[in-house]
C-alpha positions as CSV (number, residue, x, y, z in Angstrom):
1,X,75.6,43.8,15.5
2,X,73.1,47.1,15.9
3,X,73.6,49.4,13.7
4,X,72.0,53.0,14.1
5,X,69.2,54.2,11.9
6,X,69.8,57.8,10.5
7,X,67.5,60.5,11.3
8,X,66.1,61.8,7.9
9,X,64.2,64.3,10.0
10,X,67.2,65.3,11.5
11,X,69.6,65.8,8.6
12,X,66.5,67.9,6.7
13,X,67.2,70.4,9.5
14,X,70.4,70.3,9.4
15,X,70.2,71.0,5.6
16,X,67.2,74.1,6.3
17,X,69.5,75.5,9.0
18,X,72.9,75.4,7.1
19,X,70.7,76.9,3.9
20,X,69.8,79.7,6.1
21,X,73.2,80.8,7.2
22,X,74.3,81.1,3.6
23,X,71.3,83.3,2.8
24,X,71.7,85.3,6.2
25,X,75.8,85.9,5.4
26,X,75.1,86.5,1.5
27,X,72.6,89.1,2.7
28,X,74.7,90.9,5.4
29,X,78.2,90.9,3.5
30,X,76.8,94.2,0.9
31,X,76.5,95.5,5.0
32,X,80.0,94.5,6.2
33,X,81.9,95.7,2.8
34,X,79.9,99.3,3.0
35,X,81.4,99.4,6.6
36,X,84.5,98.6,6.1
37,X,84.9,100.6,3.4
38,X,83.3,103.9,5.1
39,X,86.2,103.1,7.9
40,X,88.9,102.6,5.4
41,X,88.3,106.3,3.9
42,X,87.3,108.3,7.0
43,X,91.0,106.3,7.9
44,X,92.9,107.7,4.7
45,X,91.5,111.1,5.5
46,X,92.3,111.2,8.9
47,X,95.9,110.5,7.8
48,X,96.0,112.9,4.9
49,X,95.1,115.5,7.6
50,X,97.8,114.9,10.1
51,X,100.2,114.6,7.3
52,X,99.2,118.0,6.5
53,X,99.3,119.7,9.7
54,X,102.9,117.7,10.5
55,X,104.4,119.2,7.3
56,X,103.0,122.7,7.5
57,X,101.2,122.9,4.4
């Protein structure tokens, strides 16, 4: 029966490359939040403003 070696070299890449895309998605969520939020409130205005104009005030 043959069993299959594992490929240290392999899994350490896997490891580096998985290692990176936490650091990568750590550093771009501050970015993601700050965008969402800057949507959220131009949002909120934007309805304060028609709610304003539809009631006359």
């Amino acid at each position: 029966m043959a069993t299959k070696s594992r490929n240290s070299n392999a899994f350490l890449w896997s490891v580096l490359a998985l290692f990176l895309a936490v650091i990568s998605l750590t550093y771009c969520v501050s970015f993601i939040l700050d965008l969402v939020n800057i949507s959220f409130e131009r949002t909120t205005r934007t309805f304060a403003q028609l709610t304003r104009w539809m009631g006359g005030a």
